[in-house]
C-alpha positions in Angstrom: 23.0 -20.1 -12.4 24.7 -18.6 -9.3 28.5 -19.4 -9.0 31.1 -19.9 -6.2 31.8 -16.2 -6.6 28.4 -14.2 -6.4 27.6 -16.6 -3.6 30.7 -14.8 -1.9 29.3 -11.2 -3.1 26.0 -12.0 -1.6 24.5 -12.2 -5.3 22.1 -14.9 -5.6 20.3 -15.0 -9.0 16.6 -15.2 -9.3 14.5 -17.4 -12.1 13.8 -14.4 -13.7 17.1 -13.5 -14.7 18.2 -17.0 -15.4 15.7 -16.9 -18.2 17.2 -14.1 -20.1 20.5 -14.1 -22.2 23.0 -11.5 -22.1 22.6 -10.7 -26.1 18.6 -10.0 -25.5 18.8 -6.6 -24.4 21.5 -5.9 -27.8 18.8 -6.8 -30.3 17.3 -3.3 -30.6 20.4 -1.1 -29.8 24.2 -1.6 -28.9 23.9 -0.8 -25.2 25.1 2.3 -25.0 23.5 5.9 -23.9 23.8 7.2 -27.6 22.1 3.4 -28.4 19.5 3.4 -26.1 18.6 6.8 -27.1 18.2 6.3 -31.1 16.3 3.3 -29.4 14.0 5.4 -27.5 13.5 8.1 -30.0 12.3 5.5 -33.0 8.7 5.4 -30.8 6.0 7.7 -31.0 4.0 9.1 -28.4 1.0 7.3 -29.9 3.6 4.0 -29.9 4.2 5.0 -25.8 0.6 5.1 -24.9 -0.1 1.9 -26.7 2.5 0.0 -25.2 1.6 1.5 -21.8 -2.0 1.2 -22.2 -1.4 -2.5 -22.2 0.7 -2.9 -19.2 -2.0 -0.5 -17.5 -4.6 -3.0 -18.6 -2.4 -5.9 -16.7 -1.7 -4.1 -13.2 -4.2 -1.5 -12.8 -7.8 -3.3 -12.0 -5.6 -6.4 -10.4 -3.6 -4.4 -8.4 -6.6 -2.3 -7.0 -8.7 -5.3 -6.1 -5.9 -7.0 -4.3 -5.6 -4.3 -2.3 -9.3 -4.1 -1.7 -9.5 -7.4 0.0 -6.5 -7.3 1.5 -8.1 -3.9 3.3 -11.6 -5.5 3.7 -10.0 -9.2 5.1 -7.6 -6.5 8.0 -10.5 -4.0 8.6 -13.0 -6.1 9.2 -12.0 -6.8 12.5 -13.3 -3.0 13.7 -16.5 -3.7 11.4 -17.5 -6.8 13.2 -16.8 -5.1 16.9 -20.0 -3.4 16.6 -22.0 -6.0 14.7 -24.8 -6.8 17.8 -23.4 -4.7 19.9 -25.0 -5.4 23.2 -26.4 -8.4 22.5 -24.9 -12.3 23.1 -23.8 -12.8 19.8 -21.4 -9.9 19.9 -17.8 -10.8 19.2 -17.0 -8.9 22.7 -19.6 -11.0 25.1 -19.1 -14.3 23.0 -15.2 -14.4 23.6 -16.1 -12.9 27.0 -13.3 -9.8 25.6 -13.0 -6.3 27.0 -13.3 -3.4 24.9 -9.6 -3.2 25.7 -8.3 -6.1 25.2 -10.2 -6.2 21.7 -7.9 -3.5 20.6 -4.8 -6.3 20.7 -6.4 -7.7 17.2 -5.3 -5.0 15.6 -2.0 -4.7 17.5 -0.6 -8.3 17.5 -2.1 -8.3 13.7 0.7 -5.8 13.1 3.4 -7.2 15.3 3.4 -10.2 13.0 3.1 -8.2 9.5 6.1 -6.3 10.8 8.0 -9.3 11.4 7.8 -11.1 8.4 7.6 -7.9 6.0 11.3 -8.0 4.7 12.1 -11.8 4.5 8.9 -11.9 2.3 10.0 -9.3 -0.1 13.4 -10.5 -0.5 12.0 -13.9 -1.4 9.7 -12.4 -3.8 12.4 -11.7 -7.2 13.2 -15.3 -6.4 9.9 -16.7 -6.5 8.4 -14.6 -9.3 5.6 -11.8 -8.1 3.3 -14.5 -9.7 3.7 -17.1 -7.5 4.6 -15.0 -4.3 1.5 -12.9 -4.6 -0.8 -15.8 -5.0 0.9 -17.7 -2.1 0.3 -14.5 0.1 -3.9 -14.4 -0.9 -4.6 -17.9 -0.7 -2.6 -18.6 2.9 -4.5 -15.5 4.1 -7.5 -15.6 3.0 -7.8 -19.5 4.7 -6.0 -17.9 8.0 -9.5 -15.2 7.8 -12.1 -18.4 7.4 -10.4 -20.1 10.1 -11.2 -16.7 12.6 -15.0 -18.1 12.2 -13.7 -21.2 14.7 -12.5 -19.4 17.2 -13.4 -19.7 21.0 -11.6 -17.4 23.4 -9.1 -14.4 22.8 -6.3 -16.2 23.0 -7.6 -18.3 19.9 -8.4 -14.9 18.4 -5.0 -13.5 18.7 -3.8 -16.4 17.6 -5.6 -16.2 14.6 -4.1 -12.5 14.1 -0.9 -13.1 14.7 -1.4 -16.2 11.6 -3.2 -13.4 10.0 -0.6 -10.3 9.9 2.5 -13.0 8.8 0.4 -14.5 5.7 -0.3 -10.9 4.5 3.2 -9.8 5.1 5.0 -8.7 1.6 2.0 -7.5 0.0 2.1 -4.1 -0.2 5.6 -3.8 -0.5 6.2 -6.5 -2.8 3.4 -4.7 -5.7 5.0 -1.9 -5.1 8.6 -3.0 -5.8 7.6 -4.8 -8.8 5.5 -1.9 -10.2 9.0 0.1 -10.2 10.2 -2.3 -12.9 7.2 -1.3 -15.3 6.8 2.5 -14.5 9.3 5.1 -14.2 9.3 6.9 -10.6 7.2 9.8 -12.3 4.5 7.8 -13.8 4.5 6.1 -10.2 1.3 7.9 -9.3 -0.9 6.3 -11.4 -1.0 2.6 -10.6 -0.5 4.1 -6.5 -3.8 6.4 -6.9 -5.3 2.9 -8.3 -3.8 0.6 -5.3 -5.1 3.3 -2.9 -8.4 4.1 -4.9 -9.4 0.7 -4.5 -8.4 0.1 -1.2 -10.5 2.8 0.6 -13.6 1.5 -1.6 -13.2 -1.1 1.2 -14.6 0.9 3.6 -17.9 0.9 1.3 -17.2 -2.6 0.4 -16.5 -3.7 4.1 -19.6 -1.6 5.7 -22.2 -3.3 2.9 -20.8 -6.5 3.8 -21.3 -6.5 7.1 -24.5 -5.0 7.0 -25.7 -7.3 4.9 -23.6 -10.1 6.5 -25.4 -9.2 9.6 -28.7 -10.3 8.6 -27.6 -13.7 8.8 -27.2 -13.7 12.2 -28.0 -17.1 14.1 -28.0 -18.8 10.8 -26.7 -22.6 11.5 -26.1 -21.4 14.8 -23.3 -19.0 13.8 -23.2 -15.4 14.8 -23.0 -12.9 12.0 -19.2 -11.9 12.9 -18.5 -15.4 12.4 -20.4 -15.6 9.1 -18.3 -12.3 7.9 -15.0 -13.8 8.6 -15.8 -17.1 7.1 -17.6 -15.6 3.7 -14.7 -13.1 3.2 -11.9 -15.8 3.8 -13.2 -18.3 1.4 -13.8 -15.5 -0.8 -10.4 -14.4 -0.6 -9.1 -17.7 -1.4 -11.0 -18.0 -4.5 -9.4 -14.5 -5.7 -5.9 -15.5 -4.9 -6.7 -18.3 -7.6 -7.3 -15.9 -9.9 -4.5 -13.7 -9.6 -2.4 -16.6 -10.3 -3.1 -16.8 -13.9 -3.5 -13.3 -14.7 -0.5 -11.5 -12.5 2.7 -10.7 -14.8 5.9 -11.0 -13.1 8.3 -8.6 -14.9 8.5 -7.0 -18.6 11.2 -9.4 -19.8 10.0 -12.9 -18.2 9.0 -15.5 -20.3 5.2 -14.9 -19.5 5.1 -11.3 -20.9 5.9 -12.5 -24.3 2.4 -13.6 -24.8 1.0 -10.1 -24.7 4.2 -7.8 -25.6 6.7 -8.1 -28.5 10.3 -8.1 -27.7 10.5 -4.8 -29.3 8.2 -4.1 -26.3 9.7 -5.4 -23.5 12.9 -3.9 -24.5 11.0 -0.2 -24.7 9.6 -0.7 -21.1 13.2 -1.3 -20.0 14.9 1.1 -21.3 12.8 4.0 -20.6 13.0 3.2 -17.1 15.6 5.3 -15.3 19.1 4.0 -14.5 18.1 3.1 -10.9 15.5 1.0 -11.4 15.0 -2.6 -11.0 15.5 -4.4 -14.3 14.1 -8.0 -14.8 17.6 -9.7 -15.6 19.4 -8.1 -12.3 19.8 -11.4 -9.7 17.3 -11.9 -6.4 19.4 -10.9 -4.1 22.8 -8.2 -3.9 23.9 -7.7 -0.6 25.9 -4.6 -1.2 22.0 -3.1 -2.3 21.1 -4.1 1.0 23.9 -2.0 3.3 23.3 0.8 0.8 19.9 0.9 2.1 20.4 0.8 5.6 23.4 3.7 5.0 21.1 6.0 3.5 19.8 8.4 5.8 16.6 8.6 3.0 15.4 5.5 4.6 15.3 6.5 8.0 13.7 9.9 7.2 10.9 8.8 4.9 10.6 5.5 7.4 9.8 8.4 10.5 7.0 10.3 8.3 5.3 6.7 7.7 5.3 5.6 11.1 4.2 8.7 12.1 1.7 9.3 9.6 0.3 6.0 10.4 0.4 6.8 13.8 -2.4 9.2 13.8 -4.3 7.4 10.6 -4.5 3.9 11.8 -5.5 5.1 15.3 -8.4 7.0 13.2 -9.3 4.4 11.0 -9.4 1.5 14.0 -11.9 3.9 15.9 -14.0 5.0 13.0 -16.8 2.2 13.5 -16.9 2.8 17.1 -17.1 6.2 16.8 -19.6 6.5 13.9 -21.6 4.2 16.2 -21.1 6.5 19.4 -22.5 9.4 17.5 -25.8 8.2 17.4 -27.3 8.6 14.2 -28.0 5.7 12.8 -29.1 2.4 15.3 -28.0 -1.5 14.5 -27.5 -2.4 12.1 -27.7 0.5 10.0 -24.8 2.2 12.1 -22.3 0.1 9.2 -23.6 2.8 6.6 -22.0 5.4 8.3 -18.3 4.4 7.2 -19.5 4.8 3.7 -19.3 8.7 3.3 -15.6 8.9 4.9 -14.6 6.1 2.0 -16.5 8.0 -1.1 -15.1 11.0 -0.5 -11.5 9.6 0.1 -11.8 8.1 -3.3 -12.9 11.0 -4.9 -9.7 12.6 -3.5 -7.3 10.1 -4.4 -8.4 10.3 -8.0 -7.9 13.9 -8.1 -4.3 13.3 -6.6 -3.5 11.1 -8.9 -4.2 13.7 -11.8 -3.0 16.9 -9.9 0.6 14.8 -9.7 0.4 13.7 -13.4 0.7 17.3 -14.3 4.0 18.3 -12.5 3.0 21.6 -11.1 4.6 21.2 -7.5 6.6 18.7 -6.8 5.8 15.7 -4.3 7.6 16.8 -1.6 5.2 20.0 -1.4 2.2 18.2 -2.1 2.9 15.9 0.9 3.4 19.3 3.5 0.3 20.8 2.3 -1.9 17.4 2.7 0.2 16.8 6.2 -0.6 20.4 7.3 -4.8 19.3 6.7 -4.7 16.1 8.2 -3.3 18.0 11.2 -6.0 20.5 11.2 -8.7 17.9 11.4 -6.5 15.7 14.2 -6.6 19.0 16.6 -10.2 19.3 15.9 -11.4 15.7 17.1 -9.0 16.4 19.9 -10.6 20.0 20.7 -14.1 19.5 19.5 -16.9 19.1 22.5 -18.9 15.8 22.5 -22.3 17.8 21.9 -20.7 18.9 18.6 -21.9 15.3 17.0 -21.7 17.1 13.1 -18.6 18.2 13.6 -17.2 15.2 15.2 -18.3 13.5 11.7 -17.0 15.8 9.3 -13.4 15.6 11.1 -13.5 12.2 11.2 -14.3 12.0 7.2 -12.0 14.4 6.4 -9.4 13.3 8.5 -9.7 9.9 7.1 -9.8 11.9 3.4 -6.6 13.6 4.1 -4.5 10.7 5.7 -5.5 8.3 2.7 -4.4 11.0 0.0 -1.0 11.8 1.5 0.4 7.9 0.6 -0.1 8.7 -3.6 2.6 11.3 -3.6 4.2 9.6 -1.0 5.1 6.5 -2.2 5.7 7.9 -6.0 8.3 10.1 -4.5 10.1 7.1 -2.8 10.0 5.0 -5.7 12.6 7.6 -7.2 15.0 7.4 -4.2 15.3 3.4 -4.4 17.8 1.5 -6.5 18.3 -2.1 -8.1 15.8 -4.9 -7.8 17.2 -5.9 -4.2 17.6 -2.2 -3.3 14.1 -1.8 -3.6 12.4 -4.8 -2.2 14.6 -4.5 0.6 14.1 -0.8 0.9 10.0 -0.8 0.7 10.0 -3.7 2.8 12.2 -2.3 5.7 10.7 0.8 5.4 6.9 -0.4 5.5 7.8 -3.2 8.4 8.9 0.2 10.7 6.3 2.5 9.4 3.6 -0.4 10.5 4.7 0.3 14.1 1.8 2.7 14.2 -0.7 0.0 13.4 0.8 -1.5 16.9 0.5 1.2 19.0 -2.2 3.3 18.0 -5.1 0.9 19.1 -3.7 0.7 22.8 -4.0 4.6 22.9 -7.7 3.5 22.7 -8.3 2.5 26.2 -11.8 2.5 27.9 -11.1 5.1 30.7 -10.7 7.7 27.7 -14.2 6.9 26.3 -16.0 9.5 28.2 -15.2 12.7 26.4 -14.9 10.8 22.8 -11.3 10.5 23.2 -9.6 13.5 23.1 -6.7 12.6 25.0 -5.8 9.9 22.5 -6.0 12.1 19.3 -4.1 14.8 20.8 -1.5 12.2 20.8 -2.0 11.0 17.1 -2.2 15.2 16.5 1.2 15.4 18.0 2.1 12.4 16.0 0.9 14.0 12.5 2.6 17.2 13.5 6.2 15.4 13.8 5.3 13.4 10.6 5.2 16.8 8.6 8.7 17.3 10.4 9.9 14.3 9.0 8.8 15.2 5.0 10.5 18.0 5.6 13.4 16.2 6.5 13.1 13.9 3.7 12.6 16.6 1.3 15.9 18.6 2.0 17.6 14.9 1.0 15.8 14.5 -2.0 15.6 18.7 -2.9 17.6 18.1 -6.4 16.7 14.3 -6.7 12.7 16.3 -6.6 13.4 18.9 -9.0 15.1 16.5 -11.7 12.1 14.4 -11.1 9.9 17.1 -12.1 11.5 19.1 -15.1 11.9 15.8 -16.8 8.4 15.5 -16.2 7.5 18.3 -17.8 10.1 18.1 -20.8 8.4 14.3 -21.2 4.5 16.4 -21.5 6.3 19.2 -23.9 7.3 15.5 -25.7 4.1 14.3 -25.7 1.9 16.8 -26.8 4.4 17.6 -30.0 3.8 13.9 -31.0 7.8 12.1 -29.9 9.2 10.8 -26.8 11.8 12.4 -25.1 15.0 10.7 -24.9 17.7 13.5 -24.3 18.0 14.1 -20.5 16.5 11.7 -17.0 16.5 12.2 -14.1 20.1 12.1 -12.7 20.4 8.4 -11.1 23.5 9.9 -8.7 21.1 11.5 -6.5 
């Protein structure tokens, strides 16, 4: 229970915690380093991989679905723009909407999700992942059926608005409780997964509505109301689902069922010193200010927002201009998206393995993808509009690059965070002001810059990806020896590995 005294100290415990008794974590070893070590060091590599192949079996699939729909139910929105376009039953003549004022969906979507981003992840230590999660699914996933009703724009945006709070916490909230089951170098993996999946949407999205779009006019509904509908109550149905088979954390009552304690100690302990530990309380305020002192935040909180800058403005117009190019009428136009999003996850699998191996660190990995994106950026901005292949193959390799920078990304943040509050606070702070390029990206968009294909606008986002590479480098002179640790330990754990034993003598150094 929280006393008189951590209410004071801004420590408010979480259910989590409550559940766990201080003698739990002595069982295996006497709490010391020396203890912990011997602890460590009695597992086999074969022991490691067991243990981890289980949690990998919880998270991995789950995880990457989740953030399919949750991609699918936001994108959907620029899929279903150009479902009849021209005719009555498009979404634009229907709600009698300008191409402009369309692009505030996708703007007060965001203003929302960045609003109610860091309440929901400091709620979510105190409300168990479980439960949080599945309230977040279900509430938006009946918020996206309840877009087939509406009437006007303002019922639209409306609906948006509804739409970008009930998703809020997501993202940030998976990540911050994956950083309690993998260390920051493993942090790759289940990140290639979450991103993996979630740029199959642009597959799964394009199929749907194509195949959505066929049942235009059925019981009198237009086909962009028949996607939204479908994909909500679908959606809800998931979030039902998630509730019985998300864990919360490796020592919470739940994991006992399919981890011994001698497990859920070993996923604990091989965690480095920083991370968030299942029996730390909900909420520390001192985590908090150390957050917003760190100048780590605001450096890796610029390269986001920038980076998302240029990518969301891309991925927003990537219907539109997959439809301008001509190659494919109504409504086969949707099958265009699905190149961009096969290659993408071809590439983020790759990235996933290339980081596993240690051979550069993340910080380098991030300039070189930065320094591609920006190529293909200057190249929609400087390419003619009779150039229609070209035009394509930036666009899918723009999208390729932009996609691939976050699995590095995000790995390499997951080392710089600290404590349970630290790093729900930190992710969700971080992500609520890198999202800022969701809400200004769109208006760049207008219809006066149509004519050339919009090469005013992605010179912007071009300028915008160049001062996001700034920013990594910025972030990577704060975390220069925090990276290095993070890698040679890395490699020391593979030497481990392939000899048979885990390595227990060094981490990474949880001062940096």
């Amino acid at each position: 229970m929280t006393s008189s005294k951590d209410v004071e100290a801004g420590i408010i415990s979480s259910p989590a915690s409550s559940e766990i008794g201080p003698s739990d974590n002595l069982s295996f070893h006497d709490g010391t380093d020396e203890g912990k070590k011997a602890f460590l060091e009695s597992f086999s590599a074969a022991e490691d991989k067991a243990i981890m192949r289980k949690v990998d079996r919880k998270f991995l699939l789950l995880i990457g679905l989740i953030y399919l729909i949750k991609n699918v139910d936001y994108g959907n929105a620029a899929s279903v723009k150009v479902l009849q376009v021209g005719e009555d039953r498009n979404i634009l003549k229907e709600l009698s909407m300008t191409s402009d004022q369309y692009n505030w969906v996708q703007s007060i979507y965001f203003i929302s999700y960045i609003l109610f981003e860091v309440p929901s992840n400091l709620i979510l230590k105190r409300m168990l992942p479980r439960n949080w999660q599945t309230r977040i699914i279900v509430s938006w996933g009946t918020v996206l059926a309840c877009h087939a009703a509406i009437q006007n724009k303002e019922s639209y945006y409306a609906v948006r608005f509804l739409l970008g709070m009930m998703e809020a916490g997501m993202f940030p909230g998976l990540a911050a409780q994956l950083c309690s089951w993998y260390r920051s170098d493993e942090m790759g993996k289940p990140i290639m997964w979450m991103f993996g999946w979630q740029n199959t949407s642009g597959i799964v999205g394009s199929l749907l509505a194509y195949g959505i779009s066929y049942m235009n006019g059925v019981s009198g509904m237009s086909a962009w109301r028949w996607v939204y509908l479908l994909e909500g109550l679908g959606t809800v149905l998931f979030g039902i689902v998630v509730f019985f088979v998300l864990p919360d954390y490796p020592k919470s009552p739940r994991s006992s069922k399919w981890l011994t304690p001698r497990e859920q100690e070993y996923l604990e302990v091989r965690l480095t010193a920083n991370a968030p530990k299942t029996a730390e309380p909900a909420f520390r305020k001192q985590e908090v200010l150390a957050v917003l002192r760190d100048p780590r935040t605001y450096a890796f909180m610029l390269a986001q927002f920038l980076t998302n800058f240029g990518g969301y403005a891309l991925s927003w117009m990537l219907p539109t201009i997959t439809t301008d190019l001509g190659f494919a009428g109504l409504p086969r136009n949707q099958l265009l998206n699905i190149p961009p999003a096969a290659l993408t996850v071809l590439s983020i699998i790759f990235a996933g393995w290339f980081l596993k191996q240690a051979y550069i660190t993340r910080p380098l990995a991030i300039m070189i993808i930065g320094s591609c994106t920006l190529v293909f950026f200057i190249v929609l901005a400087a390419l003619p509009n009779t150039n229609k292949a070209g035009i394509y193959v930036a666009v899918t390799l723009g999208t390729v690059f932009y996609s691939v920078w976050f699995i590095p990304f995000w790995a390499w943040r997951s080392a710089t965070l600290k404590g349970a509050t630290g790093t729900a606070f930190g992710l969700g702070f971080q992500n609520c002001v890198g999202q800022v390029g969701g809400v200004i990206a769109p208006q760049l968009f207008l219809s006066k810059f149509a004519y050339n294909g919009y090469k005013t606008p992605f010179a912007v986002c071009a300028g915008a990806i160049g001062a996001a590479w700034l920013a990594s480098l910025w972030a990577w002179w704060l975390t220069r020896d925090l990276e290095s640790d993070v890698q040679r330990i890395r490699q020391l754990r593979k030497q481990a590995e392939r000899g048979g034993r885990i390595f227990a003598e060094d981490d990474v150094d949880a001062k940096y």
